[in-house]
N, C-alpha and C positions, 0 to 999 in steps of 0.2 A: 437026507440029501438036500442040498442048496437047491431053491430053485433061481431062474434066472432071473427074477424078480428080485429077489432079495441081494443074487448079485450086482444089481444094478441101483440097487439104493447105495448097497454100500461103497461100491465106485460113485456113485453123484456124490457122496459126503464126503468124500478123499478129495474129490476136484473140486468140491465146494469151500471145504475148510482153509483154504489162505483167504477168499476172499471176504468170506469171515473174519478168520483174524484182522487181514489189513482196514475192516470197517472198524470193527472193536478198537484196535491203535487210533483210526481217526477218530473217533465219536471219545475215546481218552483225552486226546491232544484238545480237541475243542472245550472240552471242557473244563480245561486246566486251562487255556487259554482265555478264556473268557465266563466262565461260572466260577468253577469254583479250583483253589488253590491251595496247598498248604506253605505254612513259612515256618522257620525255626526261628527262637528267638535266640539273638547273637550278644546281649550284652543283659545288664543287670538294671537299663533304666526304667524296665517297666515292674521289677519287683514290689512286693510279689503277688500283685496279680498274675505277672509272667514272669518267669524265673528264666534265668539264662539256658537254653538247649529246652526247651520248653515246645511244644509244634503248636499250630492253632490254625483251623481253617480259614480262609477268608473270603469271603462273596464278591467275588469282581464284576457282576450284574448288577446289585442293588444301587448302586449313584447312576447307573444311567438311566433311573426312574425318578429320582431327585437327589438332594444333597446330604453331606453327613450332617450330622446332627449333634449338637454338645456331646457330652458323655460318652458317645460311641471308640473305641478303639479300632482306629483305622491303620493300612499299611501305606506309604506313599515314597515315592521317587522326593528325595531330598534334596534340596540347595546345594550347588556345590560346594559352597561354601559353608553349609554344617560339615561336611564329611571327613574324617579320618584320614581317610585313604578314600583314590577315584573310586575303589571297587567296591565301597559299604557306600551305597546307594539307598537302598531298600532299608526305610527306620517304619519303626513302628511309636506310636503313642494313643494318647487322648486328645478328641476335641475339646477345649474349654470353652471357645470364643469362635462365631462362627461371624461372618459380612455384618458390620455394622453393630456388633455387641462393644460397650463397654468393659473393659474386664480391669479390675482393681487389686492390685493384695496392700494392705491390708486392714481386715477390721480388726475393733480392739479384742476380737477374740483370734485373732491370727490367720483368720477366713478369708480366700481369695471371694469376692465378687461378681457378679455380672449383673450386668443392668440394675445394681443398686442389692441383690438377691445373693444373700452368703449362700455357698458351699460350705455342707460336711463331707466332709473328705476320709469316709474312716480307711480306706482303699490306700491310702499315702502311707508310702516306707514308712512302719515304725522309728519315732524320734526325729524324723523330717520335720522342718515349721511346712508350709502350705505353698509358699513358695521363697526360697533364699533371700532373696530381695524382696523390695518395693516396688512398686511398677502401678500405671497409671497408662494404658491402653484403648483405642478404638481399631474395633478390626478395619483394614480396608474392603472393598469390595473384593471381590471373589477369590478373598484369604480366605485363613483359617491360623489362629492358637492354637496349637497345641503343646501340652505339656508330659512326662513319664510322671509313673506313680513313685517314681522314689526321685524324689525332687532334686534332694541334692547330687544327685549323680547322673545326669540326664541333661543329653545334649537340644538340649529342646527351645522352643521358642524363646521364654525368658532367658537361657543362656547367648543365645546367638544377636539377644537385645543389647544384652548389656557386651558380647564381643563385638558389634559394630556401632558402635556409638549409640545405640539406642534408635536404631534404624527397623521403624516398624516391615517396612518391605521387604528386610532381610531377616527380620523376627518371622514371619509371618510363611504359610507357604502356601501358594495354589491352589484352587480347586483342581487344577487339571493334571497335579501331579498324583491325586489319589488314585491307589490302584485298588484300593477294595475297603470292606466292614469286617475284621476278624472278628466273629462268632460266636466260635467256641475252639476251647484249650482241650485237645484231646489226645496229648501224650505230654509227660508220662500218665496211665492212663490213673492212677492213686491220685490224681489231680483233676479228673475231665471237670470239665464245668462249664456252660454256657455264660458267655461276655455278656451280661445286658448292661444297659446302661442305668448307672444308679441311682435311687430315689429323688437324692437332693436337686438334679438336673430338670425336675417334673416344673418348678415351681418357678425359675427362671423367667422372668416377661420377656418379650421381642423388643427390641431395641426401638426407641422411639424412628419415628419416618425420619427416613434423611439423613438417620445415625452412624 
C-alpha cells in the first residue's frame, strides 16, 4: 500500500518537472550562446585539417579573457565583401598575422614569414605552395591575417588582398568580429582530434614596438 508520503513526492516531481525542464532549456541556450558552440564546416578551405561537413566545437568565452593568437583556428563574422552570398557569414580559418606583425611569403624555401620567422606549414593542402602569391604585409591595429589550410582554394585574407587592390583593411578582419577559438574536430568521430596550435607558431618574435 502507498502511503501518503510517497504520494506526495511523486505529485511534487510531476509539478516540479517542467520547471526543470524549462531550466535545462535555459542553462542549454546560455550556453550555446555564449560558451560553447558547434559549427559545420561548409567548404573545402580549411582542408584537411577540416574537411567539408566536418563539426568542430568552438569556445565563444575564451577572447573575452584576451586575444587570438597566430596559429589558432578561429570562427568569425566575415566582410561583407568576402562573402558569396549575404547568408555565408560565418568563415572559419587561421590566425597568421595578429596587430602589428609583419607577415611576408616568400622565402627561398617558399615559407610564409612573420616578423622575420619562417613557418613550416606541414598542415597546408597537399601540393599547395605556402601562399599563391607574393605578399609583403603589416597587420593594422586590431586586425587579424588570416589564412585556410588549403591555400589555393580559400577565400581568405591574401585572396580579398589581391581582390581589392591590395587594400590591407579589406585583407584584414576585426578583432570584434571573432566569434570564438574552434578546439576540437569532433565529428565525424574516425576524425576527433584536438586543434592545437602548431609548433612552428612557438618561435615567432612580437613585432617590434610601434609595428
Amino acid at each position: 500500500m502507498i502511503d501518503e508520503q510517497t504520494k506526495s513526492s511523486k505529485g511534487s516531481f510531476w509539478r516540479e518537472l517542467p520547471i526543470l525542464l524549462g531550466v535545462a532549456i535555459i542553462v542549454a541556450f546560455l550556453v550555446r550562446q555564449f560558451v560553447v558552440q558547434t559549427f559545420f564546416i561548409p567548404s573545402g578551405s580549411m582542408e584537411h585539417t577540416l574537411d567539408l561537413d566536418d563539426r568542430v566545437l568552438v569556445n565563444k568565452l575564451v577572447y573575452d579573457f584576451r586575444t587570438p593568437e597566430r596559429g589558432e583556428i578561429i570562427v568569425f563574422v566575415s566582410p561583407e565583401s568576402w562573402r558569396n552570398t549575404p547568408e555565408h557569414e560565418d568563415y572559419i580559418k587561421r590566425v597568421i598575422g595578429v596587430p602589428g606583425d609583419r607577415v611576408v611569403c616568400c622565402d627561398p624555401q617558399g615559407r610564409i614569414q612573420i616578423n622575420g620567422h619562417p613557418l613550416d606549414e606541414p598542415y597546408v593542402y597537399p601540393g599547395n605552395k605556402m601562399a599563391p602569391e607574393e605578399f609583403d604585409v603589416t597587420i593594422p591595429e586590431g586586425r587579424l591575417w588570416v589564412m585556410g589550410d588549403h591555400r589555393e582554394a580559400s577565400g581568405d585574407s591574401l585572396a580579398n588582398y589581391n581582390n581589392h587592390g591590395q587594400n590591407i583593411e579589406e585583407a584584414t578582419i576585426p578583432l570584434d568580429s571573432v566569434i570564438g577559438r574552434a578546439f576540437v574536430l569532433f565529428w565525424p568521430f574516425s576524425r576527433t582530434t584536438w586543434l592545437t596550435v602548431p609548433e612552428t607558431f612557438e618561435g615567432v618574435p612580437e613585432p617590434p614596438s610601434g609595428g
